[in-house]
C-alpha positions in Angstrom: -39.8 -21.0 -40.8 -41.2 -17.9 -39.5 -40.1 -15.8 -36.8 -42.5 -14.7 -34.6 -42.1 -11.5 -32.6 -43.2 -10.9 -29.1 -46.7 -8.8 -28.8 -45.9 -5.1 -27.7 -46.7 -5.9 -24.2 -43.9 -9.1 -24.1 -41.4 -6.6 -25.7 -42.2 -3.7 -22.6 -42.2 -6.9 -20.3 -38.3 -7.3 -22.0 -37.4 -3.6 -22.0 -38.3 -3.7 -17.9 -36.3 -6.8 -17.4 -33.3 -5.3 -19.6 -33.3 -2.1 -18.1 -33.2 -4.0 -14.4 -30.6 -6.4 -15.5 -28.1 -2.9 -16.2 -24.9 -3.6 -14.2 -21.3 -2.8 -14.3 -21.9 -0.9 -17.8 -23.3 -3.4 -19.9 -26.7 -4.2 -20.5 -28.2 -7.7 -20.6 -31.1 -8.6 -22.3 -32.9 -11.6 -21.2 -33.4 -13.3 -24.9 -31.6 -13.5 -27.7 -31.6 -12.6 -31.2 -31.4 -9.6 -33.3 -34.4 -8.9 -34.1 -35.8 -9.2 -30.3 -32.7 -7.0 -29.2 -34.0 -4.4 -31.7 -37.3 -4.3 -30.6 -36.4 -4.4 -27.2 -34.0 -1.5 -27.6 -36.8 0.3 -29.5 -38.8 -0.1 -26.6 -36.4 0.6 -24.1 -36.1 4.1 -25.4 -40.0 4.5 -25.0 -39.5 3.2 -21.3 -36.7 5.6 -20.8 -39.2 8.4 -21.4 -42.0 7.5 -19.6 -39.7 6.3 -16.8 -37.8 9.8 -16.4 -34.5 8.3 -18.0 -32.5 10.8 -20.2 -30.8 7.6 -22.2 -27.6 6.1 -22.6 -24.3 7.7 -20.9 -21.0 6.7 -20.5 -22.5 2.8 -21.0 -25.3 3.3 -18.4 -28.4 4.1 -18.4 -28.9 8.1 -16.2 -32.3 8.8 -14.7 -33.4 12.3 -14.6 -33.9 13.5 -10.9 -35.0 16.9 -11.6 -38.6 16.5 -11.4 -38.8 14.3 -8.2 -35.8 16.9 -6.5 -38.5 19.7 -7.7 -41.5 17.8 -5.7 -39.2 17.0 -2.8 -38.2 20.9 -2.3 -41.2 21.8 -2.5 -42.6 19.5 0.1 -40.0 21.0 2.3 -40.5 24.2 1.4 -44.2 24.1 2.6 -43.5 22.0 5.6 -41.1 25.0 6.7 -44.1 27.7 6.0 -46.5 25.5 8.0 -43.5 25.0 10.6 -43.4 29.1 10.9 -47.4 29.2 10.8 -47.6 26.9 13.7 -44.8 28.7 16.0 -46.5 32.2 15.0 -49.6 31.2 16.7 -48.2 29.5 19.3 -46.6 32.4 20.1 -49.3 34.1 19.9 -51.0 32.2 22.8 -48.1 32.7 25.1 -47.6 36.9 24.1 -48.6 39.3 27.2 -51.3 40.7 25.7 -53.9 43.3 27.0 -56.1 45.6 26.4 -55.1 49.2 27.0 -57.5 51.8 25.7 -60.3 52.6 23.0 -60.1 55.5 20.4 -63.1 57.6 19.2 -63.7 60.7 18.0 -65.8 63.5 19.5 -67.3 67.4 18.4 -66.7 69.1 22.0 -63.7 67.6 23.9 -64.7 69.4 26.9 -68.2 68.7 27.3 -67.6 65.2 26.7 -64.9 65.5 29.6 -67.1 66.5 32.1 -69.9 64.2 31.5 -67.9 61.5 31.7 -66.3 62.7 35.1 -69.5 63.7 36.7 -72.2 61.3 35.6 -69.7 58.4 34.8 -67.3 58.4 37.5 -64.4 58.8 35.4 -60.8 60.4 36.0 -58.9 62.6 34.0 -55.9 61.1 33.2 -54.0 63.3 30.9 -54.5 65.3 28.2 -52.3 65.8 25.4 -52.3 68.6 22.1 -50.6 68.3 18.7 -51.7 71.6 17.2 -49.3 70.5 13.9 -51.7 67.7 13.5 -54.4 69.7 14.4 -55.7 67.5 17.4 -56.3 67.1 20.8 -56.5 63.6 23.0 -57.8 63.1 26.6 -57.3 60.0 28.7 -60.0 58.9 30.7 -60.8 55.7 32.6 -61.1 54.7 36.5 -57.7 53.8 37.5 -54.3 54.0 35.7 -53.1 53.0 32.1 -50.7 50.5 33.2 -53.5 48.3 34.8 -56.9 49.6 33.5 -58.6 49.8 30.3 -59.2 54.1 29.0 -60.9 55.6 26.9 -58.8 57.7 24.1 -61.4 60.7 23.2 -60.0 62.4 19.7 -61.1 65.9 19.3 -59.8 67.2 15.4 -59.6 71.1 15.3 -63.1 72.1 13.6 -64.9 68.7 13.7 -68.2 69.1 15.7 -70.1 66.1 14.3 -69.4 62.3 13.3 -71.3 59.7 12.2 -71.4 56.8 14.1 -72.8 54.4 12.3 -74.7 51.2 12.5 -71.8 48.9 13.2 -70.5 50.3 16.7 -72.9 49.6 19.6 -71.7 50.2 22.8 -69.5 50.6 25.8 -70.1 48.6 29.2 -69.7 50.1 32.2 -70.5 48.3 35.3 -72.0 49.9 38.2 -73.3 49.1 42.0 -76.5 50.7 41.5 -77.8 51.3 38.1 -80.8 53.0 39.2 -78.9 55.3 41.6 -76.6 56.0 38.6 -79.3 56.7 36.0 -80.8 59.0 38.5 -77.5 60.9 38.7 -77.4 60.8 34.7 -80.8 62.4 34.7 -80.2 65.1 37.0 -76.8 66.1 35.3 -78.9 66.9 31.7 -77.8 63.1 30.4 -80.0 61.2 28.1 -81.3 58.0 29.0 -82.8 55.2 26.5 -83.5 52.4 28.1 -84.4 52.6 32.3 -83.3 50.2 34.8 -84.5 47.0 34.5 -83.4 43.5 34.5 -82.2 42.4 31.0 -84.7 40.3 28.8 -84.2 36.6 29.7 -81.8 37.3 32.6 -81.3 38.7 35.8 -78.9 41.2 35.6 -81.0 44.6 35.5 -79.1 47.2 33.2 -79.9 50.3 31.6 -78.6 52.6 28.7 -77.3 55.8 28.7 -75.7 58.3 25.6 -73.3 60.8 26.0 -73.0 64.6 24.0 -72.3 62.8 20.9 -74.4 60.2 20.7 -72.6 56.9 21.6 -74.2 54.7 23.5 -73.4 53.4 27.1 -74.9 50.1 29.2 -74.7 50.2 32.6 -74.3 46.9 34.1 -75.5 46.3 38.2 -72.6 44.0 39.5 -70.9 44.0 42.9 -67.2 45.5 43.0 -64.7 45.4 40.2 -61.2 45.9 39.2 -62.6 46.6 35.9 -65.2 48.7 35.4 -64.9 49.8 31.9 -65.8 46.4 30.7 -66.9 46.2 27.4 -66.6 47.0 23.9 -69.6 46.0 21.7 -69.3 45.6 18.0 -71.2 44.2 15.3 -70.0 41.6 12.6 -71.9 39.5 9.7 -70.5 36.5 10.4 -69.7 35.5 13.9 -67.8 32.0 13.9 -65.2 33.5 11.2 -64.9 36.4 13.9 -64.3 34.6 16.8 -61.8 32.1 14.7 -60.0 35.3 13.8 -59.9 36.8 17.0 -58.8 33.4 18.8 -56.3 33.0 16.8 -54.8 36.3 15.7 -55.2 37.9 18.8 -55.1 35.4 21.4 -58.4 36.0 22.8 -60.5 33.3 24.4 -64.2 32.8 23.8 -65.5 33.3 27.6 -69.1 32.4 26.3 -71.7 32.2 23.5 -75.0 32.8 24.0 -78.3 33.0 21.2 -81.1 34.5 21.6 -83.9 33.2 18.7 -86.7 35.1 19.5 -84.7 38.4 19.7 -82.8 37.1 16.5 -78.9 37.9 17.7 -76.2 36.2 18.8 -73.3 37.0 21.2 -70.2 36.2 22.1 -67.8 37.4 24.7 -63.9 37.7 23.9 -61.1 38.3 26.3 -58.1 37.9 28.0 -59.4 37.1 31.3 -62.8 36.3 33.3 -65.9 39.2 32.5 -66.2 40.3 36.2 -62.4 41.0 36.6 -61.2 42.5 33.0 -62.5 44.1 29.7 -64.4 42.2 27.3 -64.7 42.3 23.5 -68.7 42.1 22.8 -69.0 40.5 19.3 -72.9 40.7 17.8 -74.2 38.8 15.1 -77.8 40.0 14.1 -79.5 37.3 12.4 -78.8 37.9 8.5 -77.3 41.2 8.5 -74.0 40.6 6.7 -72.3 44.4 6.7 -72.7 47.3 8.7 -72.1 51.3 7.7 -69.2 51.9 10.6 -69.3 55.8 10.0 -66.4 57.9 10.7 -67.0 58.5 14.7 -65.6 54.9 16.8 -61.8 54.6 15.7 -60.1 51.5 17.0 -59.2 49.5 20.3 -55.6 49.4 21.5 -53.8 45.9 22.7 -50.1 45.9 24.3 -48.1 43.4 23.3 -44.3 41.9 23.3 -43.4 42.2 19.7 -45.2 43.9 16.9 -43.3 42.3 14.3 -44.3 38.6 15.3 -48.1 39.8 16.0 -47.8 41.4 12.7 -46.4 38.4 10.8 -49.6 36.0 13.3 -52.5 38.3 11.9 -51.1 37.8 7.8 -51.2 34.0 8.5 -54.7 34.3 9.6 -55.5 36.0 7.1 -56.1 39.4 8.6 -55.4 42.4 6.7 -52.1 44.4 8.4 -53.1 48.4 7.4 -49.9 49.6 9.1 -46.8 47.7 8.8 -45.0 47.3 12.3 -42.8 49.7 13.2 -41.6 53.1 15.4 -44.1 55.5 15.2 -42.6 59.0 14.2 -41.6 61.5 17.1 -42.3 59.2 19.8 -40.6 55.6 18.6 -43.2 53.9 20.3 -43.2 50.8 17.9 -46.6 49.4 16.5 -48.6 47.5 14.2 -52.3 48.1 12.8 -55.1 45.6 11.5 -58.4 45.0 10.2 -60.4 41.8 11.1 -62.7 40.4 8.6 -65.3 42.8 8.9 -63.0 45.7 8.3 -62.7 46.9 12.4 -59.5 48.2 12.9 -56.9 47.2 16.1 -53.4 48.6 17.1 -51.2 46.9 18.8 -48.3 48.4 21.0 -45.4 47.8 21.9 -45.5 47.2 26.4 -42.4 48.5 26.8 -42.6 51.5 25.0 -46.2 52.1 26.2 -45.0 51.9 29.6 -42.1 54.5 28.4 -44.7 56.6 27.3 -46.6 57.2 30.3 -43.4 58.0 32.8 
């Protein structure tokens, strides 16, 4: 009589029941007959290889772990990056953050003093030279550095013009009586662009001012402030990716949004605290204008901060561009850490207690 073999699926059927049937060294096959136990053998090695066996040791069949170790390790391995991602920003959210001054560059250091003293109001707060790098600084602002936001004015040894570009737009400065204050303005030789008046859909009445070198000023009528140097307006090309960066990279909060359609723009204000009490980052987004020329006049804004090295470490996560590693700075030790945001405006961030070192 014949002998009929199993079809190829009964003999895999076999080979799964054998190789589940492996105990105490010895395998048992659920049939009998040499034939079947060659076929199911045959098969069994097949199994083995799609099943991740490496074959017969020592009477027993050994499975080989190394891919499913490999998966496993690196599930871990990204759990603890997303672990480290997730503290960094939390930390982020609970850092001391503020904003201490903004950096930009001018042609006459001393003519931009004055106007800024006698038609803004401002103090001089110090003034500092480094002839080796061929530079001179002057702090100015109306109250201290420790708990008010200054102006850094850069003046390099020979420079007498910048561009300022189409990115950078203004400063806000908020004012009692803008009209009174333009009038001032006027009568001190200062150049006026836009005259008192209430802003176009609001209330609030403003007006714009430039100083020597050509960057621009709004004066804001509200009632007494802690604050007055309140804004810093700059424009992006894509405003949701900014204010995603700059919530979670830097901690600010998005105070408000507001579009304007028939003016084509949309704002956003950024900060660490309410508009009428602190300074405010001024985000713009003109309706399909992707890049801006930034020129070579407005330099960066300047945030304190508890640890360079962990604010560092939050902007890379977000995927923020670090220019300057964090780290003393030479001469002074005062540590920090630089940036770019997504349309390429730079930040430092410094170190409080050194910054507070700095200004004994």
């Amino acid at each position: 009589m014949a002998r009929v073999l199993p079809m190829t699926s009964s003999l895999h059927l076999a080979s799964v029941a054998a190789v589940r049937s492996v105990s105490n060294g010895r395998l048992r096959l659920p049939f009998s007959g040499p034939s079947l136990r060659r076929a199911s053998l045959i098969s069994l090695r097949t199994i083995s290889q799609q099943e991740g066996f490496l074959g017969w040791r020592g009477g027993r069949f050994v499975r080989n772990f190394s891919s499913v170790e490999a998966g496993a390790a690196g599930n871990m391995a990204q759990a603890s990056i997303a672990l480290k991602q997730e503290e960094a920003l939390e930390w982020v959210k609970k850092d001391n953050r503020q904003m201490l001054h903004v950096v930009y560059r001018v042609g006459d250091l001393d003519k931009t003093i004055k106007f800024y003293t006698e038609c803004l109001g401002m103090k001089l707060l110090r003034k500092r030279d480094i002839p080796e790098e061929r530079y001179t600084n002057a702090f100015l602002g109306y109250g201290p550095e420790d708990s008010h936001f200054v102006v850094e004015l850069t003046y390099n040894y020979g420079v007498h013009q910048y561009d300022i570009g189409t990115g950078f737009g203004h400063f806000g400065i908020a004012v009692e009586d803008v009209a009174k204050t333009v009038d001032l303005i006027k009568a001190k030789g200062g150049k006026v662009t836009r005259e008192p008046g209430p802003v176009k859909g609001g209330e609030t009445v403003i007006a714009f001012v430039e100083d020597p070198d050509g960057y621009k000023f709004e004066l804001l009528e509200r009632g007494p402030t802690p604050e007055p140097l309140c804004q810093v307006m700059l424009r992006v090309g894509d405003l949701d990716r900014s204010i995603a960066f700059y919530e979670k990279a830097f901690g600010l909060e998005l105070l408000r949004k507001k579009d304007n359609p028939e003016n084509k723009y949309t704002v956003a204000m950024m900060g660490y605290g309410p508009e009428d009490k602190s300074t405010v980052l001024e985000l713009t987004y003109n309706y399909g204008v992707k890049e801006y020329n930034k020129g070579n006049g407005y330099a960066q804004i300047a945030i304190g901060t508890d640890d360079v090295y962990k604010t560092a470490e939050a902007i890379k996560i977000c995927g923020g561009q670090v220019t300057r590693e964090p780290g003393p700075l030479p001469g002074i030790n005062t540590k920090i850490t630089a940036c770019v945001d997504p349309d390429g405006w730079k930040t430092v961030f410094v170190d409080n207690i050194d910054f507070a070192k700095e200004l004994e």
